[in-house]
ROLUMTI-712404 format. One record per atom (N, C-alpha, C): residue in one letter; residue number from 1; atom name; x, y, z. Coordinates in steps of 0.001 Angstrom, whole numbers, plus 500000, padded with zeros to 6 digits. Example, Ala and Ser with C-alpha at 12.3 -4.5 7.8 and 13.67 -1.06 7.14 Angstrom:
<atoms>
> rest,nr,atom,X,Y,Z
> A,1,N,513190,494310,507800
> A,1,CA,512300,495500,507800
> A,1,C,513200,496700,507800
> S,2,N,512850,497750,507080
> S,2,CA,513670,498940,507140
> S,2,C,512900,500030,507870
</atoms>
This chain:
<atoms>
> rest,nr,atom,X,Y,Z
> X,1,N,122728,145368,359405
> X,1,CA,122481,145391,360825
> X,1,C,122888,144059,361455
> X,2,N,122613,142855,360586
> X,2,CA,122999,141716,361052
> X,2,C,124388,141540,361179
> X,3,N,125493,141960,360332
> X,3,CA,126492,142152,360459
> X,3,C,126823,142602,361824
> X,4,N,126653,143915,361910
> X,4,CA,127054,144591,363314
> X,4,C,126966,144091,364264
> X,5,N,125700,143190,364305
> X,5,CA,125422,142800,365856
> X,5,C,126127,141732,366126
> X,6,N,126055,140827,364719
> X,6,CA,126981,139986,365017
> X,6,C,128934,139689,365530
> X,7,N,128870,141025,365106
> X,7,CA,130504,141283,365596
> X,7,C,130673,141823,366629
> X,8,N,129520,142226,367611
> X,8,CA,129314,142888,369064
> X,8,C,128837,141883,369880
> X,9,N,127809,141307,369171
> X,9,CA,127533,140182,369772
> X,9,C,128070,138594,370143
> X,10,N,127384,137677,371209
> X,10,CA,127785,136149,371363
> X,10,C,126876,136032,369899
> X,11,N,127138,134624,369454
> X,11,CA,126014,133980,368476
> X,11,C,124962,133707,369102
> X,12,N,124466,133695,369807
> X,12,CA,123009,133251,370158
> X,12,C,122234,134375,370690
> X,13,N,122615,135515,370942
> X,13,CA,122358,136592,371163
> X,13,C,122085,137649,369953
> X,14,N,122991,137191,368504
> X,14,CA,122574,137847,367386
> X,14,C,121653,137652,366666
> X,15,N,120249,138841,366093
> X,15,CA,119448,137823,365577
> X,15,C,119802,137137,364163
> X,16,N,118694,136102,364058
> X,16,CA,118939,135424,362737
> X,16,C,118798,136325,361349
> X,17,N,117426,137422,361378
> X,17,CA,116969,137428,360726
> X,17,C,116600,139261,360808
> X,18,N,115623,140083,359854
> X,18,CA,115363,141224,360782
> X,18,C,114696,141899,359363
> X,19,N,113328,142302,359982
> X,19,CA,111813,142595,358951
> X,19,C,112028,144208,358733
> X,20,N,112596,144836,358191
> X,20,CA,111664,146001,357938
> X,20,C,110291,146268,357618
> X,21,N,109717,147320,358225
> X,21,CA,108656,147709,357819
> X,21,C,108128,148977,358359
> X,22,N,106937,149425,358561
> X,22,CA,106165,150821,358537
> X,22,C,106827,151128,360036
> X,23,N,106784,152378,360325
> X,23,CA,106945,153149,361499
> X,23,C,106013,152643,362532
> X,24,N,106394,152583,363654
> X,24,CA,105791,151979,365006
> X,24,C,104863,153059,365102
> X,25,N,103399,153050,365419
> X,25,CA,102225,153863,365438
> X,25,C,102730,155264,366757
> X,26,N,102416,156089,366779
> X,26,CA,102577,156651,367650
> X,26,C,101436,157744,368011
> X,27,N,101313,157893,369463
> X,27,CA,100394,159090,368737
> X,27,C,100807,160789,369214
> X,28,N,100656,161616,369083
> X,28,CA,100544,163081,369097
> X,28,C,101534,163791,370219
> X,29,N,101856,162902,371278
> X,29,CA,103157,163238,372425
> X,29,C,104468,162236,371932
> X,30,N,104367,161040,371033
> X,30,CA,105513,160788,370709
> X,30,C,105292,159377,371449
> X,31,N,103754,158706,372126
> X,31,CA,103862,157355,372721
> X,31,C,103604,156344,372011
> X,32,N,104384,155294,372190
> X,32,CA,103310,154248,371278
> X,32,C,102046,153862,371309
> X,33,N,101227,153735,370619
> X,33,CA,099862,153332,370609
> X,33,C,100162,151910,370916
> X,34,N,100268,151597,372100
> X,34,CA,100146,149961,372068
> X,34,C,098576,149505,371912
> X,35,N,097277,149662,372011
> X,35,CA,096163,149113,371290
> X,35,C,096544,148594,369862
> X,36,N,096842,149458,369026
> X,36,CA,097063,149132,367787
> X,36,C,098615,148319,367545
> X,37,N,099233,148034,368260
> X,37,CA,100340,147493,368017
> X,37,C,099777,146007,368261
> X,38,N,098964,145842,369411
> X,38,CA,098657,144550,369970
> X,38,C,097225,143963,368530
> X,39,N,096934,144564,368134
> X,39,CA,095831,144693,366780
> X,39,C,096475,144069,365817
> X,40,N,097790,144156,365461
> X,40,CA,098497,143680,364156
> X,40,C,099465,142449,364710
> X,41,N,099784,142662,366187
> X,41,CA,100768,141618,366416
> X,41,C,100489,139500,365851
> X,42,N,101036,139039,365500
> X,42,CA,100846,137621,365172
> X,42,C,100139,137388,367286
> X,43,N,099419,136053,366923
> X,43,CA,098755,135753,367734
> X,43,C,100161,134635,368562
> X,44,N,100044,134232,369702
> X,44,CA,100951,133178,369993
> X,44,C,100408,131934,370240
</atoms>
């Protein structure tokens, strides 16, 4: 993915880096649960 973007992209616009992980919560119509997204997010 980093590849790609980087050949579409400026450099500072491509990211550095990029996490897989679990499916974004959703619930039962297909919305995100943002409660629980904001629950796991790192603090700033």
């Amino acid at each position: 993915m980093i590849a790609h973007c980087r050949e579409r992209l400026a450099d500072f616009e491509a990211p550095g880096s990029h996490v897989s992980g679990e499916p974004l919560p959703r619930n039962a119509d297909g919305k995100l649960r943002q409660s629980e997204l904001r629950r796991h997010a790192p603090l700033r």
